[in-house]
N, C-alpha and C positions, 0 to 999 in steps of 0.2 A: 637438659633438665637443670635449672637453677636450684642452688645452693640458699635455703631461705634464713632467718634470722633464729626460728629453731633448731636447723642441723647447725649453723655456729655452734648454738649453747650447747647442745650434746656433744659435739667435735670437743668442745672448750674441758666438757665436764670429762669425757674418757680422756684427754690430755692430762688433766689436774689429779686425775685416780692414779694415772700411770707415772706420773711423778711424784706422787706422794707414795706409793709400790717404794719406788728406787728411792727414798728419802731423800729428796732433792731439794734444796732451798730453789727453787723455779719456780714462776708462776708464766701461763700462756697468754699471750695480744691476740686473738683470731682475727681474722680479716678473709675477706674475699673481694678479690676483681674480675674480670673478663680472662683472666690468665688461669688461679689457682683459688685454692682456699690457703692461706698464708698462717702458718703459726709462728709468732715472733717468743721463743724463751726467754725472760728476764730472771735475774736474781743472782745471788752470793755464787751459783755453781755452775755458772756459765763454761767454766774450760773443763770443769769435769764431764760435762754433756755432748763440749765439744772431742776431748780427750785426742789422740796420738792423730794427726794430720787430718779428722774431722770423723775418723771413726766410728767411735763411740756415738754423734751425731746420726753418721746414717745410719748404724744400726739402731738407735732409738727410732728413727723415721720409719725405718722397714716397717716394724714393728706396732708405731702408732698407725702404721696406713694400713695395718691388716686389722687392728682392731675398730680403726674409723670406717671402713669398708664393709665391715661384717655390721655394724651396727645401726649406719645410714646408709640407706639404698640407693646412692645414687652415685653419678661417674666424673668422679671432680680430679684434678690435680692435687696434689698436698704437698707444699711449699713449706720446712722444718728450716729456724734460721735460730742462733744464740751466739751474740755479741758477735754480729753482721758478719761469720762468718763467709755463710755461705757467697751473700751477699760481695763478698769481698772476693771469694772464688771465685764468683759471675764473671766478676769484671777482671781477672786474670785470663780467666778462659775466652771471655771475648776478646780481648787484648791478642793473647796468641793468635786467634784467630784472622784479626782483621792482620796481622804480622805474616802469616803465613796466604793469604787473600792478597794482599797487596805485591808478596812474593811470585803469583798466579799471574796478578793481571801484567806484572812487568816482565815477566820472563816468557809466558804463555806454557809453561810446564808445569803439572799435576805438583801437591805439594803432599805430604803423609804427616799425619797427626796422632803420636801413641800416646796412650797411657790415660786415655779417657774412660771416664766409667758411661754409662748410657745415657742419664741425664745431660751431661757436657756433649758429649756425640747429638742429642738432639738442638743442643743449643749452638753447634757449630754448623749444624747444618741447616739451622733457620739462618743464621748469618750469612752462609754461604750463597744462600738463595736470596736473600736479598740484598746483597753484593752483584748478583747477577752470575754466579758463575754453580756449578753443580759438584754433589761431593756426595760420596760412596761409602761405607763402610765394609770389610772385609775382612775374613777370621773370625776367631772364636775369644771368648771369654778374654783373658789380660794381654792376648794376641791379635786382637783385636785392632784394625787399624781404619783412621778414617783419611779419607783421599778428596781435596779439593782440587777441582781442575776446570778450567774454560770449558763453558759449553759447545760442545757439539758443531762443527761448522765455524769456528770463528779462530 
């Protein structure tokens, strides 16, 4: 189901209510591609949105995805970024990844990756796959560990 140029402006507008809530000098960029629907935060209060190692961030995100969800009926991703943050996480997380990927392919042993929260666990594991090699996740909540290892037979 596509994300049309109406659910933007409603996504834009329950964005702009829930930051004008928290008094936040912020204003939102929407966007959507073939990926997500993207909110880019600008303005004066960028690291208080971001806040203690991006916290404050994904709790603002939980939060806007439960009220973007209930309000538009359809099944998108929602991409929450303020002063390229996340963006900057991405390429952290793919960095270890391809670090610990390229540790797989030269060694041929399984590599473990902690401390990911679910979103990073899925984005390790699309890299993993398209590196060609397979990766697991195992345990529970901040015990949580993810496992890159050669596939099967090689």
């Amino acid at each position: 189901m596509a994300v049309t140029h109406g659910d933007l402006k409603r996504i834009e507008d329950i964005t702009v209510d829930l930051l004008r809530g928290m008094k936040l000098s912020l204003h939102p960029e929407v966007s959507a591609d073939t990926e997500a629907v993207r909110i880019k935060l600008v303005g004066d209060d960028t690291s208080i949105i971001i806040g203690f190692h991006g916290e404050t961030l994904a709790d603002f995100s939980y939060i806007l995805g439960i009220m973007v969800r209930h309000q538009v009926d359809k099944d998108f991703v929602l991409r929450i970024d303020a002063g390229d943050y996340m963006k900057n996480k991405d390429a952290r997380t793919e960095s270890m990844a391809l670090e610990a990927i390229k540790k797989v392919q030269t060694s041929g042993f399984p590599e473990r990756l902690t401390g990911l929260n679910s979103y990073e666990r899925r984005l390790v594991h699309s890299i993993a796959d398209r590196e060609g090699l397979t990766s697991d996740s195992t345990g529970v909540g901040k015990e949580r560990v993810l496992i890159i290892k050669p596939k099967s037979g090689e």
